[in-house]
C-alpha positions, 0 to 999 in steps of 0.5 A: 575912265570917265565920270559924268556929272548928271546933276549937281545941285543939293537939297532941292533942285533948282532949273535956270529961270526963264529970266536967267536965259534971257538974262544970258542972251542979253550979255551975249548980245552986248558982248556981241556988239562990243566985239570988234569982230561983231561983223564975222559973228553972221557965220556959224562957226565964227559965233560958236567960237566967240560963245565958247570964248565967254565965261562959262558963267554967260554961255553956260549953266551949272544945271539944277538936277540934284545929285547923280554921279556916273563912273564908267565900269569896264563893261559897255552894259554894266553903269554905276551910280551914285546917289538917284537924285533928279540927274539920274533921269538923264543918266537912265535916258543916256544908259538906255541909247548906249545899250541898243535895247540890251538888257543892262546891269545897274549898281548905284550907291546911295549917301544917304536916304535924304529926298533930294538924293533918292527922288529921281528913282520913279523916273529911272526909266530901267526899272521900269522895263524887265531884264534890267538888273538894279543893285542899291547898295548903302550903308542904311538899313532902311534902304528898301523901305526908303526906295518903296515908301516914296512911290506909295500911294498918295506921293506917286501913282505908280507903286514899287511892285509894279516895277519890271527889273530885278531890284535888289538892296544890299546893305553895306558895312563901313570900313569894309571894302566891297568888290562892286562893278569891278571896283573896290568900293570902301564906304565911310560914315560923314556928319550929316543928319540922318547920317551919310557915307561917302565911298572911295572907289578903286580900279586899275590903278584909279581913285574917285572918292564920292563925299557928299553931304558931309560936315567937316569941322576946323577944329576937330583935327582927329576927324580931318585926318581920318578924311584925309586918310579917305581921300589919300592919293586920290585923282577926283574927289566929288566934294560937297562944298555948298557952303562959304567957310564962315556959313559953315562955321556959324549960321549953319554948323550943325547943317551937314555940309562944308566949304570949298575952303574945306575941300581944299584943304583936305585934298591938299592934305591927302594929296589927291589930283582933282578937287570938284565942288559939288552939292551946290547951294540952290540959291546960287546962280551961276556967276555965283558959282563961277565966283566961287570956284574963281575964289577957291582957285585962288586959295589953291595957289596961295595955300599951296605947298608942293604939288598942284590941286586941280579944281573944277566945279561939277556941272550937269553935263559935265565929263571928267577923265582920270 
């Protein structure tokens, strides 16, 4: 299966800058002119290669949409989201082209109820238009209330009822797997103000583990073992690692995130396949993000015991395959 990165930022979204392209085309202009090749770079071909050769860094970006994950089902008419952050406009506007102008089904699993990862709702194009059918599902009681009270007078023009889809919310119970767009879906509470839930995802032999905007502490060893538990055998955890190890342990304990330190670890630990980072910090540009995702691979290797963690960093846009 699949699954789609649509956005990838925490707590607020953070678009690339006019400054930050142009900042870009000045590395690659000067790449250019180094290169000993610069006078083959007139054809097409020759500079998409040559740009496809730089670090991600230079030629790309990890985005700015906050927190939206799509998991392919098994069914071209059925998607399942997690979490309705900024990225699930894109999501809504790819859905829709997959589906010709059928109706579609819509699962979504939501963390939590923070803003950042339900302010992309008012623009998810499918509610907007009857036929559609969209199922929320999480672990908070206030779910419905959530979801209506962000498009009420005076914060959005459009109110909830005005909607078109069928929407409907169900309340799920921790620890209790249910059977959601033919997955076993099993939620998790994690530490996070306001509380958060993470979900491990099974189907055909498949894991994706979902765990977002969740705090994980070094010293309570109990609490790691439960993770690890959560994230066993695992080929994709989606993992928040908005912060380095010595923020997470210091200036910012008690802030509800963690570190790619952490995900390491944990992953190791649970000998899951494939580590994401996720959540990133908003302040992070992108060769501050390539600089982290250089370093937590460097940790993998010296902090590896048997098999191989795979370790990538979500960006918007992005497509993995387990």
């Amino acid at each position: 299966m699949n699954i789609t990165f649509w956005g990838t930022r925490g707590s607020i979204s953070a678009p690339l800058s006019a400054s930050g392209v142009r900042s870009k085309i000045v590395d690659a202009v000067m790449a250019v002119a180094q290169a000993p090749e610069s006078a083959t770079l007139a054809e097409r071909g020759a500079a998409e290669a040559f740009v496809d050769a730089m670090p991600f860094a230079q030629r790309g970006t990890f985005g700015g949409n906050t927190s939206c994950v799509e998991v392919e089902t098994d069914r071209p008419d059925h998607f399942l989201i997690c979490d309705l952050g900024t990225g699930v406009r894109e999501a809504a506007l790819s859905a829709l082209g997959r589906l010709e102008g059928r109706s579609g089904t819509f699962d979504v699993l939501l963390s939590h109820l923070h803003w950042d990862h339900i302010m992309g709702f008012p623009f998810f194009v499918p509610a907007y238009i009857p036929g559609h059918v969209i199922r929320i599902h999480g672990c908070h009681a206030q779910l419905e209330e959530a979801l209506k009270a962000q498009q009420s007078a005076p914060c959005f023009p459009v109110p909830f009822a005005a909607l078109g889809a069928t929407i409907e919310f169900h309340v799920l119970t921790p620890g209790e797997t249910t059977e959601i767009a033919g997955f076993s879906v099993t939620p998790t509470p994690q530490h996070h103000g306001n509380d958060s839930y993470g979900y491990r995802l099974e189907r055909a032999g498949k894991c994706v583990v979902y765990s977002t905007d969740s705090e994980h502490r070094i010293e309570d060893d109990t609490d790691l073992e439960r993770f690890a538990r959560f994230f066993q055998g695992a080929d994709l955890v989606i993992f928040d690692a908005m912060y380095s190890l010595a923020d997470a342990a210091t200036v910012k304990e008690d802030w509800g995130h963690s570190s790619n330190v952490m995900g390491v670890e944990l992953c190791q630990r649970a000998g899951a396949k494939r580590l994401a980072l996720f959540h990133h910090e908003p302040v992070h540009g992108d060769a501050k993000l390539q600089a982290l995702l250089e370093q937590t691979l460097r940790y993998e290797i010296l902090t590896r015991e048997s098999n191989v963690l795979d370790v990538i960093a979500g960006y918007d846009g992005l497509v993995v395959s387990v």
